[in-house]
VEXNU-655425 format. One line per 4 residues: their letters; for each residue y, x, z of N, C-alpha, C. Coordinates in steps of 0.1 Angstrom, whole numbers, plus 5000, padded with zeros to 4 digits. Layout:
<pts>
A> Y:X:Z:Y:X:Z:Y:X:Z  ...;
</pts>
This chain:
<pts>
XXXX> 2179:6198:4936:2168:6207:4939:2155:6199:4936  2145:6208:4923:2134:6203:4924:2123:6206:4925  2108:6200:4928:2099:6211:4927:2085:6202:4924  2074:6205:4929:2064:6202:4925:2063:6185:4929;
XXXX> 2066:6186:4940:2063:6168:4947:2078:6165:4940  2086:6166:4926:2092:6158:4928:2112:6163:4935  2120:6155:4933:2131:6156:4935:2133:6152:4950  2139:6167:4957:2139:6166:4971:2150:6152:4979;
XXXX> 2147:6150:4991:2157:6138:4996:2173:6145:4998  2178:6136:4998:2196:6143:5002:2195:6155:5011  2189:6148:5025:2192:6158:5035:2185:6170:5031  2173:6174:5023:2171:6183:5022:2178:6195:5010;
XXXX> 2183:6188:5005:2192:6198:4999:2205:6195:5002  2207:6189:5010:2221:6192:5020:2219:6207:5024  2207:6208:5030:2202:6219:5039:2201:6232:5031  2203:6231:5018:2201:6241:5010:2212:6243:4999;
XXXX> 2221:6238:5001:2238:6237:4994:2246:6250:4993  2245:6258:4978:2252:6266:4981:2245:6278:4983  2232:6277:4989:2219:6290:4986:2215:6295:4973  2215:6309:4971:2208:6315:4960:2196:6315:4966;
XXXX> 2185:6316:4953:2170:6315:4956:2165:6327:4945  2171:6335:4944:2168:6351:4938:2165:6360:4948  2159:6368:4942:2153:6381:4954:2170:6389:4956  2165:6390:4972:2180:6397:4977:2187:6391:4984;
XXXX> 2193:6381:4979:2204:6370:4983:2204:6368:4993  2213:6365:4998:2220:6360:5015:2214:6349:5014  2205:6339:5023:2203:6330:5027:2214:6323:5032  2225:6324:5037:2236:6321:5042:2247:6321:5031;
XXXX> 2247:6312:5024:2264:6308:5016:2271:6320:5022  2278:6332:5012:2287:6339:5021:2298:6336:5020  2309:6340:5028:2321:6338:5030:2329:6349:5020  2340:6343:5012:2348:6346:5001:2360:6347:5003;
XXXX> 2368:6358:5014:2380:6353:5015:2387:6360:5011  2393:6359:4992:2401:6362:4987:2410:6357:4979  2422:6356:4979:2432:6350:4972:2434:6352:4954  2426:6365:4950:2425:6367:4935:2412:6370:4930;
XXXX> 2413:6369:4922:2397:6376:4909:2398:6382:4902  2389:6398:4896:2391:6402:4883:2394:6392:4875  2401:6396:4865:2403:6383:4855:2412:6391:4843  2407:6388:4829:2412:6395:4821:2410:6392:4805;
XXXX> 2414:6383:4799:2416:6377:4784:2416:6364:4788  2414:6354:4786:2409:6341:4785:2409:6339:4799  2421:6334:4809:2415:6331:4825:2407:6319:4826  2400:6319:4836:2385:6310:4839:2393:6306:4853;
XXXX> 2401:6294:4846:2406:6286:4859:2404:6288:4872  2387:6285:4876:2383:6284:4890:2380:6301:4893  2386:6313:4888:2379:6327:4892:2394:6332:4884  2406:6326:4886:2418:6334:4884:2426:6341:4900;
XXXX> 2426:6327:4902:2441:6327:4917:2432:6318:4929  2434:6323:4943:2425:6321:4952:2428:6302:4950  2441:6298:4952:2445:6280:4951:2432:6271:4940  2432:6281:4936:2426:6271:4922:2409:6270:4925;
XXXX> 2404:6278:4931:2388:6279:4936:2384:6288:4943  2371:6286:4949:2362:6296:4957:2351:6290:4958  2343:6305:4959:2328:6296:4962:2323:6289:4971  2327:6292:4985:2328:6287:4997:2335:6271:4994;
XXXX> 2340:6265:4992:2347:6252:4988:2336:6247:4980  2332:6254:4967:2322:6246:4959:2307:6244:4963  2301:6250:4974:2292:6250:4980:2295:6240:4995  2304:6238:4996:2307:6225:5010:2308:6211:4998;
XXXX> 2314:6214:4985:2315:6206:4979:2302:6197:4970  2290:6207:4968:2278:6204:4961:2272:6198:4976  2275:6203:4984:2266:6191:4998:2275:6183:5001  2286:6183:5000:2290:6169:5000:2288:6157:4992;
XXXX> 2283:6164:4979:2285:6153:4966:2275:6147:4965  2260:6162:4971:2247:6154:4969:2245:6144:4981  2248:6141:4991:2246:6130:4998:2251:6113:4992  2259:6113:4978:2260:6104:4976:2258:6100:4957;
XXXX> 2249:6113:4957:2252:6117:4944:2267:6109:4937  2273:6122:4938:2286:6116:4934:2295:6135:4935  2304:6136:4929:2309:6145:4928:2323:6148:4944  2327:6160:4946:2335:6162:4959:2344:6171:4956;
XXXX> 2357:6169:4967:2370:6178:4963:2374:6180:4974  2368:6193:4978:2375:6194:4994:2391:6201:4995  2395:6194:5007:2413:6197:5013:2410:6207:5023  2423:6210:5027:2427:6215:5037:2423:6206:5054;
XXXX> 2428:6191:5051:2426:6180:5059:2426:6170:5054  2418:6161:5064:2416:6148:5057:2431:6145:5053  2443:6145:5062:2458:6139:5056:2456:6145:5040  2453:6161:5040:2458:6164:5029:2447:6154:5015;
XXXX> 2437:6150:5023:2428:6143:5015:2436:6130:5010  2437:6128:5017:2449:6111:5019:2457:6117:5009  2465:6117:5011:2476:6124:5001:2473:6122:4991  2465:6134:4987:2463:6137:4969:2460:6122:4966;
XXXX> 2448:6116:4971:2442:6103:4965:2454:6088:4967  2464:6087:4976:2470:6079:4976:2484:6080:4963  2484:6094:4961:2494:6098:4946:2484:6099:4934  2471:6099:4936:2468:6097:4916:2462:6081:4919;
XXXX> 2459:6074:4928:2460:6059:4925:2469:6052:4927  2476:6047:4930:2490:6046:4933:2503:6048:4922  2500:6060:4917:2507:6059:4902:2505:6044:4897  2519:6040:4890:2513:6028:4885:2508:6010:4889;
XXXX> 2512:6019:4901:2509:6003:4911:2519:6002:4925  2520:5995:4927:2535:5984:4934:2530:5989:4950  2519:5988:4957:2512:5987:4970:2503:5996:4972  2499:6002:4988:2490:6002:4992:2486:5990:5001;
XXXX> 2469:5982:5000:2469:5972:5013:2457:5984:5016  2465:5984:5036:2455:5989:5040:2453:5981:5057  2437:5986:5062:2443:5975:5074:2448:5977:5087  2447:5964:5088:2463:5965:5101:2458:5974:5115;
XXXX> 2445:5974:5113:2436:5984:5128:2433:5994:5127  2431:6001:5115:2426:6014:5108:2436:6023:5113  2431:6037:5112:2438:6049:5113:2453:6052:5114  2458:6052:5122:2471:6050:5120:2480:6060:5117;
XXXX> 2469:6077:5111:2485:6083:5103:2480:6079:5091  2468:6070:5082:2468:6065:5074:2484:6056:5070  2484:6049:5082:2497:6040:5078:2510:6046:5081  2510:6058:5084:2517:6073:5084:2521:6078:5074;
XXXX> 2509:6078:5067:2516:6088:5055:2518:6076:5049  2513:6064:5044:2518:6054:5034:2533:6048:5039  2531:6053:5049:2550:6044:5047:2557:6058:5045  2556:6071:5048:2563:6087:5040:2562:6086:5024;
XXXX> 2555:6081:5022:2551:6080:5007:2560:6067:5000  2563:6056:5009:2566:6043:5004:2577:6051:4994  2588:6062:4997:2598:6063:4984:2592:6069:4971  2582:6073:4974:2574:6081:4957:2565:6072:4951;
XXXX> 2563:6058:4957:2557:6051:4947:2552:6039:4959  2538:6031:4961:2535:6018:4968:2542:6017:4979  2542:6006:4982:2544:5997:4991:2532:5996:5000  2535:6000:5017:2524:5997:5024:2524:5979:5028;
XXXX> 2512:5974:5026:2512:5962:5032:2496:5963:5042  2500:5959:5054:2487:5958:5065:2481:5944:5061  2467:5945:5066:2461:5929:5063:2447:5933:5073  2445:5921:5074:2433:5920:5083:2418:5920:5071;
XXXX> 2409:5934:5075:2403:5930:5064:2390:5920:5066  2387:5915:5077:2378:5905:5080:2382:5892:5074  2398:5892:5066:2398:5880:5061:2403:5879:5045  2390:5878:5038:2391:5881:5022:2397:5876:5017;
XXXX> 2404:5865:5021:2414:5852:5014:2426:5863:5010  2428:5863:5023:2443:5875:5026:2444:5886:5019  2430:5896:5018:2430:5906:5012:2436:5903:4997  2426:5893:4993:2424:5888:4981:2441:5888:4976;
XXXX> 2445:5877:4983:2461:5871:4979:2469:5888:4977  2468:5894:4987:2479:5907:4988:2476:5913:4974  2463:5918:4972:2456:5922:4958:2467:5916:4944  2466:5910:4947:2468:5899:4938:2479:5901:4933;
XXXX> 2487:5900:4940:2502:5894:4943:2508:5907:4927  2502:5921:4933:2513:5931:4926:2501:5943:4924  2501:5946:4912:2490:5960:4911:2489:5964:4921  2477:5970:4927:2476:5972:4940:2462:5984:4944;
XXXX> 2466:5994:4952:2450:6002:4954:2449:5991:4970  2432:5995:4971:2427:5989:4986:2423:6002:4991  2429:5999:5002:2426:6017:5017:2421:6009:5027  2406:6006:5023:2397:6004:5034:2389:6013:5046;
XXXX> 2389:6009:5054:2381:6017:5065:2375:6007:5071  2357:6015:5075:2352:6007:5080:2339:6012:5084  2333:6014:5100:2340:6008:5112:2353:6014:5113  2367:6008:5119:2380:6009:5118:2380:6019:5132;
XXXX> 2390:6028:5132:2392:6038:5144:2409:6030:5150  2406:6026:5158:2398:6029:5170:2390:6016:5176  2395:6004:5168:2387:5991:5176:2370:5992:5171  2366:5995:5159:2354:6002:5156:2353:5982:5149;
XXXX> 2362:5977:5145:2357:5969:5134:2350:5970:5120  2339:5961:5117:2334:5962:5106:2336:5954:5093  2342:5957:5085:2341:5949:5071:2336:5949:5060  2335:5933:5051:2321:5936:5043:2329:5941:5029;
XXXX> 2318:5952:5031:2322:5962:5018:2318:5954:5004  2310:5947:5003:2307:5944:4991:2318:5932:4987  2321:5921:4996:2330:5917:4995:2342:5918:4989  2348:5932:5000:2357:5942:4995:2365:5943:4981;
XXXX> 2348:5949:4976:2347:5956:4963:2350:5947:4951  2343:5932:4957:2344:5923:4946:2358:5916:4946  2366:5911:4957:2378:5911:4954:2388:5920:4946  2386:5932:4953:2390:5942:4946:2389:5940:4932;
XXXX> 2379:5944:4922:2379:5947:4913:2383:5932:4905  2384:5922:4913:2392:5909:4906:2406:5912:4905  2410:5920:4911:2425:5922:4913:2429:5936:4902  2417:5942:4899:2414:5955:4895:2424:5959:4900;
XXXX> 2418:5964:4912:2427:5969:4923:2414:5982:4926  2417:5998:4924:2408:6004:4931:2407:6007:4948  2394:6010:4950:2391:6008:4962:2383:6021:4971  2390:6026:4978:2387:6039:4983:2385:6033:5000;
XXXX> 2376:6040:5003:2369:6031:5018:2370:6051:5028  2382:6052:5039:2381:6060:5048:2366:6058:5052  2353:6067:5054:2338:6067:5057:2337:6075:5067  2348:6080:5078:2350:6093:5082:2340:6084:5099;
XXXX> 2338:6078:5102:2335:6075:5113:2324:6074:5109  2316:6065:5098:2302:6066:5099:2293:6079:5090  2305:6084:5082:2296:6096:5074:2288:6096:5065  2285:6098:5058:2276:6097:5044:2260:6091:5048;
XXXX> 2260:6099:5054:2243:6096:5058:2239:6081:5066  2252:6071:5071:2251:6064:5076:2250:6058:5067  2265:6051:5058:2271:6044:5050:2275:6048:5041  2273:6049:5026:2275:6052:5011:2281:6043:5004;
XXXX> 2298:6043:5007:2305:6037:5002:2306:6031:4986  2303:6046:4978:2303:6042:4963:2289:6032:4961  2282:6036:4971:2267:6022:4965:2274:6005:4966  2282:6003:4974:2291:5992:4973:2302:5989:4969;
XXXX> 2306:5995:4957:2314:5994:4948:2330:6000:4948  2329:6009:4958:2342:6018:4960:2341:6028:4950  2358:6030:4948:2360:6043:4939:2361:6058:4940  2362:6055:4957:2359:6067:4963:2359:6068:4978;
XXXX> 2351:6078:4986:2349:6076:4997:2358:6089:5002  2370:6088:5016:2377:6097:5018:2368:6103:5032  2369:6117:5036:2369:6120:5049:2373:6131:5058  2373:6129:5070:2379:6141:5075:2369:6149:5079;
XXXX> 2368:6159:5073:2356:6168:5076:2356:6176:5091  2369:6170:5098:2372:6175:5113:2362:6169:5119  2358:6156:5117:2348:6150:5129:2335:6155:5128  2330:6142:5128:2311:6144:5132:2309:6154:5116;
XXXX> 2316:6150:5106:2306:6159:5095:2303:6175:5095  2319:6185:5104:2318:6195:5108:2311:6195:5122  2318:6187:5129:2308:6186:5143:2307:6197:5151  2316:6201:5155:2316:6214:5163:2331:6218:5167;
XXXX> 2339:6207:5165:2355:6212:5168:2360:6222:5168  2359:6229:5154:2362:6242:5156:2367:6244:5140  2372:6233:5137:2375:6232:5119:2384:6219:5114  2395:6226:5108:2403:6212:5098:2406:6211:5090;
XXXX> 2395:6200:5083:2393:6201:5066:2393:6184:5064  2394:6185:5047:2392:6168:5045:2382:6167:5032  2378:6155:5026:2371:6155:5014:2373:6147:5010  2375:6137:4997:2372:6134:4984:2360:6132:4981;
XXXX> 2348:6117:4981:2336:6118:4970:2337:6107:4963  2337:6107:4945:2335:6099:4940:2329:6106:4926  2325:6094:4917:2313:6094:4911:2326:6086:4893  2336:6091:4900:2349:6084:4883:2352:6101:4884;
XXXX> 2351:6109:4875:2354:6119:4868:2364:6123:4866  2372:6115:4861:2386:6118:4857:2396:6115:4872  2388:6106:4878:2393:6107:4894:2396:6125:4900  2382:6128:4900:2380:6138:4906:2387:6151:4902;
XXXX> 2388:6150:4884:2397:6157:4881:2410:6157:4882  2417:6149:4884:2432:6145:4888:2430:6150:4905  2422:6147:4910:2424:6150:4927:2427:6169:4930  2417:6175:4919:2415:6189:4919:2432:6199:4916;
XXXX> 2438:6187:4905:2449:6192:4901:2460:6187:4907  2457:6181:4921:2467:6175:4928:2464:6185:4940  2454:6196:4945:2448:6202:4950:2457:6212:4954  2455:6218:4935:2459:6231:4929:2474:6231:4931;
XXXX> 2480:6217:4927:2493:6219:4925:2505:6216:4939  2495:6210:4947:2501:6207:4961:2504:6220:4970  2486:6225:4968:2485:6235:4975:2478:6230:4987  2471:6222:4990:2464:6215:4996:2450:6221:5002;
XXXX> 2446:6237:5000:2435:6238:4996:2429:6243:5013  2415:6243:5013:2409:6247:5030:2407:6265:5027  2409:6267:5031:2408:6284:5037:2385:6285:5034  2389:6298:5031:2377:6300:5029:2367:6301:5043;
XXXX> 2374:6304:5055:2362:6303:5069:2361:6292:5065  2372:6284:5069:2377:6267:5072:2362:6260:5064  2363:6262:5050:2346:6257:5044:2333:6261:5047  2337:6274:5050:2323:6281:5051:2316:6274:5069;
XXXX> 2326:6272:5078:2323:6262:5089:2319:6251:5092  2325:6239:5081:2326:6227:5077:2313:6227:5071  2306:6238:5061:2293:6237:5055:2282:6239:5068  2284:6249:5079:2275:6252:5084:2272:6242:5092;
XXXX> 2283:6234:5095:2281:6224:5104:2274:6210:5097  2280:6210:5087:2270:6202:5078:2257:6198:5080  2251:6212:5076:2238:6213:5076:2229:6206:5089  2235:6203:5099:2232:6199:5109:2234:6185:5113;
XXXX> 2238:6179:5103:2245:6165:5104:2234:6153:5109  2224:6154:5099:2211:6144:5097:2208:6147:5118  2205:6159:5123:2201:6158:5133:2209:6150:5146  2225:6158:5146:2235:6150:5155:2233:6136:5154;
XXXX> 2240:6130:5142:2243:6113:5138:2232:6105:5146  2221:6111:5147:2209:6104:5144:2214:6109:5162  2212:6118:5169:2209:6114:5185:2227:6111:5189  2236:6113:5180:2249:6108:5183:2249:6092:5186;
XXXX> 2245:6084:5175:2242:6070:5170:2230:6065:5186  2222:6068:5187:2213:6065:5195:2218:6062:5208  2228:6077:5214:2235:6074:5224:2247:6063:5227  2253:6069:5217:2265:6058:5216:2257:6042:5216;
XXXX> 2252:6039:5211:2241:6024:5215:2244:6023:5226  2234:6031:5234:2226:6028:5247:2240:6026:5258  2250:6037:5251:2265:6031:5260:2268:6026:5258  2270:6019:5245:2275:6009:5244:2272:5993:5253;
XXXX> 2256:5993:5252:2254:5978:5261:2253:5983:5272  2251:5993:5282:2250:5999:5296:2268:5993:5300  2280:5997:5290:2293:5991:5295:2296:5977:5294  2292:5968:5285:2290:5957:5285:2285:5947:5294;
XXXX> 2278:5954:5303:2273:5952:5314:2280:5955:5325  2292:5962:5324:2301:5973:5338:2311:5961:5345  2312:5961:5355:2326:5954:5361:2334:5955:5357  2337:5967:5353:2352:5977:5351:2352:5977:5339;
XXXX> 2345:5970:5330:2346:5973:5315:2349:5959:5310  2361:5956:5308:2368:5941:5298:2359:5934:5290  2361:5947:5279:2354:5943:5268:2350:5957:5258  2338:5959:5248:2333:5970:5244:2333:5969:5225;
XXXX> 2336:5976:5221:2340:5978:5206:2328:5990:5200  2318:5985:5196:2309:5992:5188:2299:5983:5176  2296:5988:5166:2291:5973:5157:2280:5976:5162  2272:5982:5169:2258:5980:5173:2256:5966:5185;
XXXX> 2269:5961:5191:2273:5955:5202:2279:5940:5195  2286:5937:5189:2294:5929:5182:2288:5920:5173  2284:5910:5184:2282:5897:5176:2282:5888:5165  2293:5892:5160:2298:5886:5151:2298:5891:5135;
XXXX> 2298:5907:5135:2294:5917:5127:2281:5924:5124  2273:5922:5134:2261:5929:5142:2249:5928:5126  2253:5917:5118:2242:5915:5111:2249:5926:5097  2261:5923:5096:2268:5927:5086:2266:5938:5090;
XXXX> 2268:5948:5098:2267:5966:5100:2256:5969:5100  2245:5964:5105:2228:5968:5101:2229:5964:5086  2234:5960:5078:2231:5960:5062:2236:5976:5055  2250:5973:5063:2256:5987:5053:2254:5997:5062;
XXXX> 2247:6003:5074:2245:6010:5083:2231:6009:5086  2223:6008:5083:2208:6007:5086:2201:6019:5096  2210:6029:5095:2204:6043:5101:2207:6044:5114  2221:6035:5115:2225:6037:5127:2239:6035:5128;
XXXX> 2246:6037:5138:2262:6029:5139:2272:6042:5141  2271:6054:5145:2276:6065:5144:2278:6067:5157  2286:6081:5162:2291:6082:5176:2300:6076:5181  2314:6069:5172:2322:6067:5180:2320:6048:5190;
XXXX> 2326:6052:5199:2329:6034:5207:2340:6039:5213  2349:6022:5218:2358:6024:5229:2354:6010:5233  2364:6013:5247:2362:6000:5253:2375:5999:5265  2377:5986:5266:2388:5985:5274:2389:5984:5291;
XXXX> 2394:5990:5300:2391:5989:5311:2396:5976:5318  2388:5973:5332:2392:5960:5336:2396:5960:5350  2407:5959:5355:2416:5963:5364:2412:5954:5378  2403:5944:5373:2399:5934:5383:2411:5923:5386;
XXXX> 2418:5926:5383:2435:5918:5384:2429:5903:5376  2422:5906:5367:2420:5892:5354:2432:5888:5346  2440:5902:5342:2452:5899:5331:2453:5915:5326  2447:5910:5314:2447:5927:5303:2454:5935:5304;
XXXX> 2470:5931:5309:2479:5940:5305:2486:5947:5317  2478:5940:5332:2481:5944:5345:2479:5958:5351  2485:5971:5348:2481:5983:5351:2468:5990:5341  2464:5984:5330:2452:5987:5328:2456:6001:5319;
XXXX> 2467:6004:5317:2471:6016:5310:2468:6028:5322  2474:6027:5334:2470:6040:5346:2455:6040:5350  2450:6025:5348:2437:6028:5354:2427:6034:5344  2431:6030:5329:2423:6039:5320:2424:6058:5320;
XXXX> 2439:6058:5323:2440:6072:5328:2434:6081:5335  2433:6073:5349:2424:6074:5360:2413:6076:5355  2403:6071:5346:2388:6068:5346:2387:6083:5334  2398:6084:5323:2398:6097:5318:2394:6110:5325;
XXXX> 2406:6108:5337:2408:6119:5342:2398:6124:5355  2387:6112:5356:2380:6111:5367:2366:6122:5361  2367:6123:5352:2352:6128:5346:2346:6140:5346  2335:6143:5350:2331:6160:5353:2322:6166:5339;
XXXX> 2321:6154:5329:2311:6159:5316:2323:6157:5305  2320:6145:5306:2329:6140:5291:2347:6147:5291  2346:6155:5274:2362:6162:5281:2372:6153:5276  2384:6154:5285:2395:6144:5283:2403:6158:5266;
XXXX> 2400:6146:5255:2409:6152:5245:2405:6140:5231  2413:6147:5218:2416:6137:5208:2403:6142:5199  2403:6136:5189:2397:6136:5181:2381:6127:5183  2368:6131:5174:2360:6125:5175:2349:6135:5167;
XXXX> 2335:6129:5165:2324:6139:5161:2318:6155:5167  2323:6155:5174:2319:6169:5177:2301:6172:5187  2299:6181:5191:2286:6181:5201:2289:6180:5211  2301:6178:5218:2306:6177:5233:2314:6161:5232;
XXXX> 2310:6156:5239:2315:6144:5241:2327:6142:5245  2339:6132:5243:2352:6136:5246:2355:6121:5245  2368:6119:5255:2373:6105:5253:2390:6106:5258  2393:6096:5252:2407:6093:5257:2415:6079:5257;
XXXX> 2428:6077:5266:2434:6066:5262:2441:6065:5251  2439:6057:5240:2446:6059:5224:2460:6054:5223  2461:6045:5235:2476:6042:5236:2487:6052:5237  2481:6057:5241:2492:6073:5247:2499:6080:5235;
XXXX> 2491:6079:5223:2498:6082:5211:2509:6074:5207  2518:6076:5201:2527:6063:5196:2530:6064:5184  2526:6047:5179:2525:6043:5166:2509:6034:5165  2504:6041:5175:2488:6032:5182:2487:6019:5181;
XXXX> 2477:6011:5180:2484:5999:5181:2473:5991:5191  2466:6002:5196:2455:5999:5206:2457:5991:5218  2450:5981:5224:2454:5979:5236:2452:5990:5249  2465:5988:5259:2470:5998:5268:2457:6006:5274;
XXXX> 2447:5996:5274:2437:5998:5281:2427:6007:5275  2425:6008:5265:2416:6012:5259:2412:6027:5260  2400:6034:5260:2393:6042:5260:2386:6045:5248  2390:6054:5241:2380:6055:5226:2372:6067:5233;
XXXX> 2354:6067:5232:2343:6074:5235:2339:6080:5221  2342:6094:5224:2334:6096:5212:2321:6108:5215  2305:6103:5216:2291:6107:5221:2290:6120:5211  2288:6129:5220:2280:6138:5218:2267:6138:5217;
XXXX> 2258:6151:5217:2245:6155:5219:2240:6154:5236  2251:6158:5241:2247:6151:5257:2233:6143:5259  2224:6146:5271:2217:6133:5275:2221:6124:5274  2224:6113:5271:2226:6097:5269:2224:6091:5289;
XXXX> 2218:6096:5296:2217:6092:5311:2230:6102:5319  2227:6118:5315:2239:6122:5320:2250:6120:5314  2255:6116:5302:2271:6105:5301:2268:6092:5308  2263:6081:5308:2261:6072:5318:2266:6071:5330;
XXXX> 2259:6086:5336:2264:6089:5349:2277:6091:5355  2285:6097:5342:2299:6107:5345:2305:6094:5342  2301:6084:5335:2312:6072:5330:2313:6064:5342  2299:6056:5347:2302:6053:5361:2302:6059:5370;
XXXX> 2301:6071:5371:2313:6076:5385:2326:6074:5382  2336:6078:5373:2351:6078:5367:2352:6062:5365  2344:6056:5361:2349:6041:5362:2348:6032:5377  2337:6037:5387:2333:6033:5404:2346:6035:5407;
XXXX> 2351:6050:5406:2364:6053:5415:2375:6042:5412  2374:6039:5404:2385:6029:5401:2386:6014:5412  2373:6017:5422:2371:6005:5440:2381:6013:5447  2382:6024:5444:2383:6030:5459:2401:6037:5459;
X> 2409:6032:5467:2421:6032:5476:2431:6040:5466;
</pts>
């Protein structure tokens, strides 16, 4: 989108993705939900068979793409996002290295997959030697994430990228926690950035979608025809929701990010709180995630509860329970990004590899004082009999 001052910023043609600007027109991207198209000599691929296209998908897809100028291929779900992209890079190569803390039906679907082609190997990505070596070893894609769900570790992307492409090993970075507007994976040398358009990007829990953005063409093309041919594709509400929520993104992140901060060092501070996992908090990364996150650190944190016992593993799984189930704001459930704040113990899933204790927080729009409040009351009760 352009005009007199000039080519507008992302966010603003985020905000305008998918609008006609002719007399008449719906201001509102309409909703397309049909499975066929007139169609009649010569078929036009994307206006034959509902699988193969819609408008609603290519309008969630031009606002996804223009946040990183880079092109987009939306799923049904991020898995189904996973998927397509771990079978057209992967052809051809021995491995996936992905890391050992990251998403864990990431490392779900790569070992369902291990009989149709790589090898999953886990690695710690804070240590490049290692990455480096595994790369190395046997043609290889890299499935980075980063901040990592659920410990919220940070790794350096540029790093990353440069091992990587020593190994010419492509490199696709899960972005689903910090989101486009935070961190822009392809500016640091990835081949593509995956995400689950369930979280903060739709942001309204009321949608399950995934995406694909990269800026290799013939990527994009192979992903479309792994799409078509899977059957992988999002329903036409399913995009038209994922867009509307979109559009609201720049505003969430930005007071999602802010809060999540302020709780983050308010629990750092708590009795009852071990220890806290956010890179706005984390010493050790703190300089590295203000480089590739400058805007802000996103909504998610966890943190592990402290039983007062002085041994990690002493009940700290019931008492995290407890402090879930103690809460009158924040709702006890899974996921993350939405406008309502939500938290849970991540151990409870299995295959997790979380400690027992742990709490993943994921901030809403809420006051930032009234979550504060509901956390220490549900963490206080944890004195009392």
């Amino acid at each position: 989108m352009t005009g007199t001052g000039g080519t507008f910023s992302a966010e603003s043609r985020l905000i305008h993705a998918g609008t006609a600007r002719a007399p008449a027109e719906p201001a509102a991207p309409p909703l397309v939900p049909t499975s066929i198209y007139v169609s009649a000599g010569e078929p036009r691929r994307d206006r034959a068979y509902g699988r193969e296209g819609n408008p609603g998908w290519e309008a969630l897809e031009e606002a996804l793409g223009g946040l990183e100028d880079a092109q987009a291929v939306a799923f049904a779900s991020g898995q189904a996002a996973s998927m397509a992209l771990m079978l057209a890079l992967c052809r051809g190569r021995d491995r996936v290295v992905l890391p050992a803390d990251g998403y864990y039906g990431a490392r779900v679907l790569a070992d369902k997959l291990r009989p149709h082609g790589a090898t999953p190997v886990h690695v710690d990505l804070g240590d490049l030697d290692a990455v480096a070596r595994e790369l190395k070893a046997v043609p290889s894609v890299l499935w980075a994430e980063t901040p990592t769900n659920p410990l919220l570790r940070v790794a350096d992307l540029a790093g990353l990228a440069e091992v990587a492409a020593a190994a010419d090993a492509p490199m696709i970075v899960d972005n689903t926690t910090a989101t486009s507007l935070l961190q822009r994976p392809l500016d640091w040398g990835a081949a593509a950035s995956l995400y689950s358009l369930t979280k903060a990007i739709s942001g309204h829990s009321d949608v399950i979608a995934g995406a694909v953005v990269s800026r290799d063409t013939e990527l994009i093309d192979e992903l479309r025809a792994w799409r078509t041919s899977g059957g992988g594709i999002p329903g036409p509400f399913e995009a038209w929701l994922a867009l509307r929520g979109l559009k609201t993104l720049p505003l969430r992140i930005a007071r999602q990010s802010d809060s999540a901060l302020a709780i983050a060092r308010h629990l750092a501070d708590h009795p009852r709180v071990r220890a806290v996992h956010y890179p706005g908090v984390e010493p050790s990364t703190l300089a590295l995630a203000a480089r590739q996150m400058p805007d802000g650190f996103g909504p998610l944190l966890s943190f592990e509860v402290d039983t007062g016992t002085g041994e990690a593993g002493t009940g700290t799984g019931r008492a995290a329970d407890r402090v879930v189930a103690g809460s009158g704001l924040i709702l006890p459930a899974t996921s993350f990004g939405g406008v309502e704040s939500t938290w849970e113990r991540r151990a409870r899933w299995p295959g997790e590899t979380a400690p027992d204790g742990l709490i993943r927080l994921s901030v809403g729009v809420e006051p930032a004082a009234d979550l504060i409040a509901d956390i220490d009351n549900a963490l206080n009760a944890l004195e009392e009999p």
